[in-house]
PAPAMAR-686074 format. One line per 2 residues: number of its first residue (from 1); for each residue x, y, z of C-alpha. Coordinates in nm, 4 decimals, always signed. Layout:
REM PAPAMAR-686074
NUM	X,Y,Z; ...
//
This chain:
REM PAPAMAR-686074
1	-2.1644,-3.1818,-0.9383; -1.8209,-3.2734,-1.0020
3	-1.7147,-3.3850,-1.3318; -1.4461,-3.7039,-1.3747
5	-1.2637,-3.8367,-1.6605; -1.2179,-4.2303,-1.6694
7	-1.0397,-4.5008,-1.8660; -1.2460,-4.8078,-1.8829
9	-1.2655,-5.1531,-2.1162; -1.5570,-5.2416,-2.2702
11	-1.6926,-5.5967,-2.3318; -1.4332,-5.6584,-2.6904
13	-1.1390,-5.5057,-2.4450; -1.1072,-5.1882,-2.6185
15	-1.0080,-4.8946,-2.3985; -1.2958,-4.6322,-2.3938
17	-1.2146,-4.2855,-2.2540; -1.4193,-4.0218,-2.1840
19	-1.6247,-3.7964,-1.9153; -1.9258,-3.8482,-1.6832
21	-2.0546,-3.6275,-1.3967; -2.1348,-3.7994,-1.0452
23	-2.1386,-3.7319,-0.6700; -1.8069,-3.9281,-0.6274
25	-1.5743,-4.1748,-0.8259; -1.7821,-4.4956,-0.6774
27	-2.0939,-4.3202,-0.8331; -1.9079,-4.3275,-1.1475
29	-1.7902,-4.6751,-1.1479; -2.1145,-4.7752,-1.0436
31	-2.2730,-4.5545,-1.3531; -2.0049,-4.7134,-1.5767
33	-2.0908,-5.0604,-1.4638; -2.4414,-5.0536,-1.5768
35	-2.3251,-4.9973,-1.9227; -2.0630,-5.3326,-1.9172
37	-1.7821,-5.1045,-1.8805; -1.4996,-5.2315,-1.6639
39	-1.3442,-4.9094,-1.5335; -0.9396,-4.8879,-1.4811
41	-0.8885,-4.5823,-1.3502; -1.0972,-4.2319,-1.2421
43	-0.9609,-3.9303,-1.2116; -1.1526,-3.5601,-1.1002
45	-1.1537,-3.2686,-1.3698; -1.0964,-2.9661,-1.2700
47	-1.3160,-2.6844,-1.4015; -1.0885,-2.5065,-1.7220
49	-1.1931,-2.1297,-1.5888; -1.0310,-2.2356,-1.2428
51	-0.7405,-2.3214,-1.4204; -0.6894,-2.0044,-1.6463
53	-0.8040,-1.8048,-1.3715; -0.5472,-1.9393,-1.1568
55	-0.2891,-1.9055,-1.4041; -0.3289,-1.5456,-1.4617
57	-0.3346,-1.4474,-1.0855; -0.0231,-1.6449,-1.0362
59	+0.1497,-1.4706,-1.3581; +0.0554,-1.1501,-1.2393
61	+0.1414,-1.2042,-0.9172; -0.1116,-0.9487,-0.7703
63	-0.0495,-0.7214,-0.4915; -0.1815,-0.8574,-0.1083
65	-0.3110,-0.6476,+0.0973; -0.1454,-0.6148,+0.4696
67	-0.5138,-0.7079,+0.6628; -0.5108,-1.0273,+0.4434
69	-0.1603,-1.0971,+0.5396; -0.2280,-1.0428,+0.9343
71	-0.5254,-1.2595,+0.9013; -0.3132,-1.5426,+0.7468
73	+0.0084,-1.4961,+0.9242; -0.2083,-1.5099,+1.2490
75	-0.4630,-1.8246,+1.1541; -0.1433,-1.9896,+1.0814
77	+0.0147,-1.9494,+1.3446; -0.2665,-2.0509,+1.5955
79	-0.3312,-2.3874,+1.3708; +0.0650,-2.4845,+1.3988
81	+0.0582,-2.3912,+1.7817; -0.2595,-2.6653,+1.7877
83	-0.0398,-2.9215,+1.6247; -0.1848,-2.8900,+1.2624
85	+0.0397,-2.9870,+0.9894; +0.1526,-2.7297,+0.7495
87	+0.0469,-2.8867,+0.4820; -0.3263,-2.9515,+0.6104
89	-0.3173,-2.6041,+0.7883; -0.2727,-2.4639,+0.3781
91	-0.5615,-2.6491,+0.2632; -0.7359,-2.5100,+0.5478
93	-0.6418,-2.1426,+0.4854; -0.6561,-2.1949,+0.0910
95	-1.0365,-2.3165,+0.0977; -1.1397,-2.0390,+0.3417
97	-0.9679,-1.7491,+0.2027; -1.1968,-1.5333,+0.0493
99	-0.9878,-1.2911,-0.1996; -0.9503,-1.4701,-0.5258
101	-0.5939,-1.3284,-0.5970; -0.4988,-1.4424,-0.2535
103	-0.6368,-1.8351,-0.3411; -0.4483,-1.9486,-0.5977
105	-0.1041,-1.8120,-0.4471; -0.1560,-2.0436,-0.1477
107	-0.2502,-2.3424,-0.3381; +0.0795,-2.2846,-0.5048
109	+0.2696,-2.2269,-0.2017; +0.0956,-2.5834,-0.0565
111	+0.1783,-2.7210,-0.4063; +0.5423,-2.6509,-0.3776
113	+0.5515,-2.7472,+0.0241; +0.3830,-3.0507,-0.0729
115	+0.6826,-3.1407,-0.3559; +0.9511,-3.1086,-0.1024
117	+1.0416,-2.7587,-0.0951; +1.0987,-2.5180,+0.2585
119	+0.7906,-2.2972,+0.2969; +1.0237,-1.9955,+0.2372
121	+1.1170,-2.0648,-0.1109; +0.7399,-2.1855,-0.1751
123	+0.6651,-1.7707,-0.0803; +0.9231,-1.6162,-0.2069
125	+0.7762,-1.7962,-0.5309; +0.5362,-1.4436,-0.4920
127	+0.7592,-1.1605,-0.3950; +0.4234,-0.9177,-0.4600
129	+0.2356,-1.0736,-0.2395; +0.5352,-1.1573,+0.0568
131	+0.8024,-0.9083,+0.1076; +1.1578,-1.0147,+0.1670
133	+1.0919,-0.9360,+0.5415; +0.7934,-1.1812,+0.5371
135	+1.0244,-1.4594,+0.3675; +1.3467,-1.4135,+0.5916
137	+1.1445,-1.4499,+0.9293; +0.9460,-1.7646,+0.7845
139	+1.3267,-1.8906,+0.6806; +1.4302,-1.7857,+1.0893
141	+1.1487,-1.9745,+1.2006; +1.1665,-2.3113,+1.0146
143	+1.5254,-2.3059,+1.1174; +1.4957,-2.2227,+1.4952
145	+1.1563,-2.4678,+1.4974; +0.9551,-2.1699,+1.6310
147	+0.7773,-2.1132,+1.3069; +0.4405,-2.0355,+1.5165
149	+0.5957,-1.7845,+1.7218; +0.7670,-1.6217,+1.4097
151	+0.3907,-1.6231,+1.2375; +0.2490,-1.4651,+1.5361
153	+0.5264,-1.2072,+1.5346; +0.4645,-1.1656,+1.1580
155	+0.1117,-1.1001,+1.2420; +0.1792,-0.8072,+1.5163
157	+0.4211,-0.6181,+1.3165; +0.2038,-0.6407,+0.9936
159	-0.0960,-0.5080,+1.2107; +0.1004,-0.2106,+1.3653
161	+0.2646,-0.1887,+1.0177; -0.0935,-0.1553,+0.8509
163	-0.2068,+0.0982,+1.1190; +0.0734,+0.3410,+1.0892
165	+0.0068,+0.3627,+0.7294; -0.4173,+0.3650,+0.7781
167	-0.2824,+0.6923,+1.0202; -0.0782,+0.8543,+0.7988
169	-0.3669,+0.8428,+0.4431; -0.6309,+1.0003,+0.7090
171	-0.4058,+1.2740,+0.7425; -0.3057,+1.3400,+0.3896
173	-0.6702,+1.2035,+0.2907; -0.8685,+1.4891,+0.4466
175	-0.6307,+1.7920,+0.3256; -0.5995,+1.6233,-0.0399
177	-1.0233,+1.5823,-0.0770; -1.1132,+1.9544,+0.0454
179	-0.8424,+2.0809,-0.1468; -0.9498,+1.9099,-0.4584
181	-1.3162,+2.0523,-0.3997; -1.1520,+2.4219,-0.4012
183	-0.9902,+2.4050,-0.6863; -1.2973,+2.2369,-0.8588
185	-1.5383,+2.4996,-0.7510; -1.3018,+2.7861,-0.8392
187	-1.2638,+2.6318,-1.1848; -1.6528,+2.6209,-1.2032
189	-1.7034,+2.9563,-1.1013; -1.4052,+3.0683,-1.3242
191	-1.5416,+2.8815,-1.6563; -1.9276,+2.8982,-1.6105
193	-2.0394,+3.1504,-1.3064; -1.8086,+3.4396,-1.4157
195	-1.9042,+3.4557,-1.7935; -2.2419,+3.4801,-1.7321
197	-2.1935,+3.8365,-1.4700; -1.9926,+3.9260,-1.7540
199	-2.3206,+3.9369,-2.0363; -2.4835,+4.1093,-1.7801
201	-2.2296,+4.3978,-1.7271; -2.2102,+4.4454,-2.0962
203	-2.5655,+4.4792,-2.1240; -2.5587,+4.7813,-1.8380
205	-2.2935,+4.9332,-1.9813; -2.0393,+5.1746,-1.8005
207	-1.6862,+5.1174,-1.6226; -1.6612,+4.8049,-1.4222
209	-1.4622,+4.8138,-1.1381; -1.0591,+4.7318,-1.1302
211	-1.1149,+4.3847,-0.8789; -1.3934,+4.2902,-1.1641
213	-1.1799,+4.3572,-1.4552; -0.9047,+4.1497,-1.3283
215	-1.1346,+3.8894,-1.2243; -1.3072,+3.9036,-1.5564
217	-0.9999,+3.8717,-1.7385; -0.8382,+3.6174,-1.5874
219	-1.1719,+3.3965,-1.6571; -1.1069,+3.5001,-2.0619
221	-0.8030,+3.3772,-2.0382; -0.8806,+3.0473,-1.8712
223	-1.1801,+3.0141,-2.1318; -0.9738,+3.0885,-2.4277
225	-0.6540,+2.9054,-2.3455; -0.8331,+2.5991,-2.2058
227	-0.6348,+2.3013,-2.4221; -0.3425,+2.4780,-2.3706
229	-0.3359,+2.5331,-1.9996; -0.4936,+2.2005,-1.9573
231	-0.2573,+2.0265,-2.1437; +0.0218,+2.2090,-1.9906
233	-0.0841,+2.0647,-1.6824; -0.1215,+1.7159,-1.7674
235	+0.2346,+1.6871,-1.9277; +0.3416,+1.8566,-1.6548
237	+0.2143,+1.5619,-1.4120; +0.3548,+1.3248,-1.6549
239	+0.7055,+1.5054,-1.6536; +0.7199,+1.5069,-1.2835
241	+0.5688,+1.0775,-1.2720; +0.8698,+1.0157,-1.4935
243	+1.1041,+1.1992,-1.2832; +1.0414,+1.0292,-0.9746
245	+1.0245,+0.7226,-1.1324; +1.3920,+0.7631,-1.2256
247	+1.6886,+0.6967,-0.9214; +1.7766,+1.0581,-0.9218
249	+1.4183,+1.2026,-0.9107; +1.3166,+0.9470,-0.6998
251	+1.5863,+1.0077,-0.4273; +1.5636,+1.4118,-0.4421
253	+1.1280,+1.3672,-0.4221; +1.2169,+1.1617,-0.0718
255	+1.4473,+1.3820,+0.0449; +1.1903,+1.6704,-0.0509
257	+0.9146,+1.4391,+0.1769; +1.1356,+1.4224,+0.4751
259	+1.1996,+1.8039,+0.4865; +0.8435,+1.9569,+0.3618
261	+0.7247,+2.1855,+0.5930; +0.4219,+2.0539,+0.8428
263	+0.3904,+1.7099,+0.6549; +0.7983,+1.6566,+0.6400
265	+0.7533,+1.5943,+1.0878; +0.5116,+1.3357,+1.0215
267	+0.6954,+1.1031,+0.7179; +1.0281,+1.1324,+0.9556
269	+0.8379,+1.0037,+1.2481; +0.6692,+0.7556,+0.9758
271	+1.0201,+0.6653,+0.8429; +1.1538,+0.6200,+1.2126
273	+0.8976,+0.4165,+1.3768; +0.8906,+0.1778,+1.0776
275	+1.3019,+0.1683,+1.0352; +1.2707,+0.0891,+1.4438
277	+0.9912,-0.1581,+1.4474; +1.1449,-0.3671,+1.1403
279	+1.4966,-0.4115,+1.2361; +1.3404,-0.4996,+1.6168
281	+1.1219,-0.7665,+1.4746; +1.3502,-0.9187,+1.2337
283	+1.6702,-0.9425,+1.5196; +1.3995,-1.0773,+1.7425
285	+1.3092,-1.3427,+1.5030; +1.6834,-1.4522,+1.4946
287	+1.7713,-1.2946,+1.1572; +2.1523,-1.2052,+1.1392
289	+2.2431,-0.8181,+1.1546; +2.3094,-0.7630,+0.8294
291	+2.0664,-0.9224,+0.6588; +1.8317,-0.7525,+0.8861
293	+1.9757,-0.3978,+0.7494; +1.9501,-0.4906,+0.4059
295	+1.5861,-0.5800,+0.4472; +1.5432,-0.3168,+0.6541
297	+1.6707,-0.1131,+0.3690; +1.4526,-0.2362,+0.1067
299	+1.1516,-0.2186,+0.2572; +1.1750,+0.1668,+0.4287
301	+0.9880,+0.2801,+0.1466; +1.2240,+0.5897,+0.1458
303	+1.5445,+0.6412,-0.0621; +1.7204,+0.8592,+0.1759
305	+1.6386,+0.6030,+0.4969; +1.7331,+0.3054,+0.2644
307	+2.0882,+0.4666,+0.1697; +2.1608,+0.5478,+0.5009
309	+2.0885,+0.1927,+0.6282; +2.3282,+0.0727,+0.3467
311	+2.6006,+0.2749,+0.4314; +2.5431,+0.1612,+0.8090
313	+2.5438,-0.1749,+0.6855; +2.8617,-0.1469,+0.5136
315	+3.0195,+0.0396,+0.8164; +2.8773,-0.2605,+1.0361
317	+3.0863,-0.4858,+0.8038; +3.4072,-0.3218,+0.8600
319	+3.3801,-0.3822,+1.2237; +3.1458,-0.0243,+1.3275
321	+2.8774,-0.0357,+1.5796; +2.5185,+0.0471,+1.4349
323	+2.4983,+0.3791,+1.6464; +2.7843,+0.5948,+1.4882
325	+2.6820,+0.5428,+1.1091; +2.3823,+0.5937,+1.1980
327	+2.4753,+0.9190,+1.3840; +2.6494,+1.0363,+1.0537
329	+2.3878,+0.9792,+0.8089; +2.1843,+1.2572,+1.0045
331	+1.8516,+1.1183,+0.8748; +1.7830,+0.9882,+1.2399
333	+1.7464,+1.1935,+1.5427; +2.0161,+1.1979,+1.8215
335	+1.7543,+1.0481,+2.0411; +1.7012,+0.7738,+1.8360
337	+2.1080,+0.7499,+1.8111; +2.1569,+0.7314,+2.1721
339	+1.8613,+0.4214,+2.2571; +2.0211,+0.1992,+2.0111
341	+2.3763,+0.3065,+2.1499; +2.2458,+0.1742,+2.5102
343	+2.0768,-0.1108,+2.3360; +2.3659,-0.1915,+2.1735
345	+2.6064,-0.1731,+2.5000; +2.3474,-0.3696,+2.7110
347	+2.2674,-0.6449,+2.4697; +1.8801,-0.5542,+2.4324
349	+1.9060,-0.3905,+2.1174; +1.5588,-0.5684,+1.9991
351	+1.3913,-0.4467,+2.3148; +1.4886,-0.0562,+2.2656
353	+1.4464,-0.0632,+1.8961; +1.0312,-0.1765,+1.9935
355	+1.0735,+0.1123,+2.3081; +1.1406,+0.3556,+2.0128
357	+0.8665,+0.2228,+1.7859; +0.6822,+0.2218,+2.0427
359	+0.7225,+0.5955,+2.1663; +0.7020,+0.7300,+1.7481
361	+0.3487,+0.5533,+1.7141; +0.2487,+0.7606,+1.9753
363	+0.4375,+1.1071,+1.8165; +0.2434,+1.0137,+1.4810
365	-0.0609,+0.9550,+1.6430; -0.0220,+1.3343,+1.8006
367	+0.1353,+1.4809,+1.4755; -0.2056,+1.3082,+1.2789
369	-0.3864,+1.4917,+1.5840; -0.2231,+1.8196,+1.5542
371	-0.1788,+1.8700,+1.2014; -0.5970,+1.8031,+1.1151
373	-0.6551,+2.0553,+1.3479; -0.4181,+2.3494,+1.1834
375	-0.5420,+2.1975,+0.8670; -0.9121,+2.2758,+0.9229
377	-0.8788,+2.6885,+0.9837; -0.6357,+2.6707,+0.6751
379	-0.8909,+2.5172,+0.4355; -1.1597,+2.7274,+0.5850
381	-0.9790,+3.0304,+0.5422; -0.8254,+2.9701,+0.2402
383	-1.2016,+2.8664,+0.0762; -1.2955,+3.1537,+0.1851
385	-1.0809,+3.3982,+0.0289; -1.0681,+3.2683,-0.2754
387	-1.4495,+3.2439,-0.3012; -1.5346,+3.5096,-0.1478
389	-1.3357,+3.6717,-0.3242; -1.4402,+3.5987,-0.6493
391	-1.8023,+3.6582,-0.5155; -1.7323,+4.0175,-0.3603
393	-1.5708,+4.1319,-0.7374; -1.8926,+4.0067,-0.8912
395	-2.0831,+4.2027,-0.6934; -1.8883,+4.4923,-0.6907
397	-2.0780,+4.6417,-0.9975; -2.3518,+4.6022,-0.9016
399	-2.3140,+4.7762,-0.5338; -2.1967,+5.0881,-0.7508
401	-2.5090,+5.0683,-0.9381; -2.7366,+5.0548,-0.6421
403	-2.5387,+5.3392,-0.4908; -2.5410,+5.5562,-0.8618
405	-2.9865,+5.4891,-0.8175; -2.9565,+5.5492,-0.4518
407	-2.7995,+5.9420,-0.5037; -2.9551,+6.0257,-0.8252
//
């Protein structure tokens, strides 16, 4: 039950404040009445956890994810298509919306709608939960008056957006897990298997063979040094988070993505597709050229793509066409160069830039395809020497025992 706070007079015409809970405000006029109070004005209390709660999500300004974004983008658009007001269509979206970060970011945006400001500045109000891309189309579309067609566009590219990226996890996912496991057993077997086979060769006495040895030593070592090798490797990780957190390690660890072998294919295509699919969407949605490439920039997620869109943007400024920049950055491939030339000539630039989006989803999809299948025999294999091998020098001993009983 709601809670209200009133202002009434009572019967010497002394203002009494204070709180009372009720259905409604008539219940609590009528509630107020039987006591000879003559009430002057109600007003709802909101609950103070709401509040703080609401406070703290704006302030930190947490993180959407793209399926909530799709789902809003899209119920949006279909409720301003039906004639729904944006205001009402907020409320509607800010009731039903079940992630609690996500709730109090559009009650501010319907807040700040509702006091007169353009729906774009109300969301760019949160730039962690709507990219500059989400804010410049909702800007193209209150302008051009298409803001549900913009909303539905939104929608589409966030979905395809949210599946290329679903795509590319699986495929690092899968090789990241099994190698994880190796290293975890071999560390096991290394620290707590091996020691054990050790005793037991002491106790029989005689000359262990050179695999064992080596085997046996190495597990010593990894024993004996374990703070040190263990801490070597965690300021090591450190080191490297630092470095890439820095403009120069951040730009050579991109560069190192786009040209690693087997996974280097699949973050080009990755880089492509999305570089593609963005600048098609935004020219669509009437955005000009250049602010298209500098968004385009910011959000490709890659320091090497986003430099070589900048320098295309600045060559676009001096009076260049988008192809030959593009061309000299070699970060794209010619066939990519030579769709947006013809795009360019013919005036459908938007439509090949979603052709070539189009056609790299498809190349992921097959890389993703491809590369899980390599990756299988790999892991398999490579499990296999490693523990087998450690298995086979354990056993070595005692196959030269068995043989030593067998001839005597």
């Amino acid at each position: 039950m709601p809670t209200f706070r009133y202002v009434a007079k009572d019967k010497a015409g002394k203002n009494v404040t204070g709180t009372v809970s009720a259905e409604d405000e008539k219940g609590v006029v009528e509630s107020l009445k039987r006591e000879s109070l003559v009430v002057t004005s109600v007003k709802e209390e909101k609950a103070k956890v709401n509040k703080v709660a609401t406070a703290v999500a704006l302030k930190l300004g947490s993180k959407i994810k793209l399926s909530e974004l799709v789902l809003f983008s899209r119920q949006l658009a279909t409720m301003i298509d039906s004639g729904i007001p944006l205001l009402q269509a907020l409320d509607i979206l800010g009731e039903q919306v079940e992630n609690k970060a996500f709730k109090p970011i559009i009650q501010d945006v319907r807040k700040n709608v509702s006091a007169g400001s353009s729906f774009y500045k109300a969301l760019a109000r949160h730039p962690k939960a709507f990219s500059p891309l989400f804010v410049n189309m909702v800007k193209a579309g209150e302008s051009s008056g298409a803001l549900d067609d913009i909303m539905e566009r939104l929608a589409s590219y966030l979905e395809k957006t949210d599946s290329l990226i679903r795509k590319v996890r699986s495929a690092l996912v899968y090789p990241s897990v099994v190698t994880s496991m190796a290293v975890i057993i071999t560390l096991v077997m290394m620290l707590k298997v091996v020691p054990v086979f050790k005793q037991i060769f002491i106790d029989f006495g005689g000359k262990l063979p050179v695999p064992t040895q080596i085997l046996i030593s190495i597990s010593d070592f990894l024993i004996q040094y374990f703070f040190l090798w263990m801490g070597f490797a965690i300021a090591a990780g450190v080191a490297f988070s630092r470095y890439i957190s820095t403009d120069k390690g951040a730009t050579a660890f991109d560069a190192f993505k786009l040209n690693m072998p087997i996974f280097g294919v699949i973050f080009r295509k990755v880089a492509v597709s999305k570089f593609s699919r963005t600048l098609s969407t935004l020219v669509k949605s009437g955005v000009p050229i250049l602010s298209a490439l500098e968004i385009v920039g910011k959000t490709a997620g890659n320091r090497i793509i986003e430099q070589a869109v900048e320098k295309t943007r600045v060559s676009i400024r001096e009076g260049e066409n988008i192809s030959d920049p593009l061309m000299r950055s070699k970060v794209f491939p010619p066939l990519v160069v030579r769709m947006i030339a013809v795009g360019e000539q013919t005036g459908e630039l938007e439509k090949m830039l979603t052709k070539i989006a189009d056609f790299y989803d498809d190349q992921v999809d097959a890389a993703v395809s491809g590369l899980t299948s390599l990756i299988e025999p790999l892991v398999i294999a490579f499990l296999g020497i490693v523990i087998g091998g450690i298995v086979i020098c354990m056993f070595l001993p005692i196959f030269q025992l068995s043989t030593l009983v067998s001839g005597s």
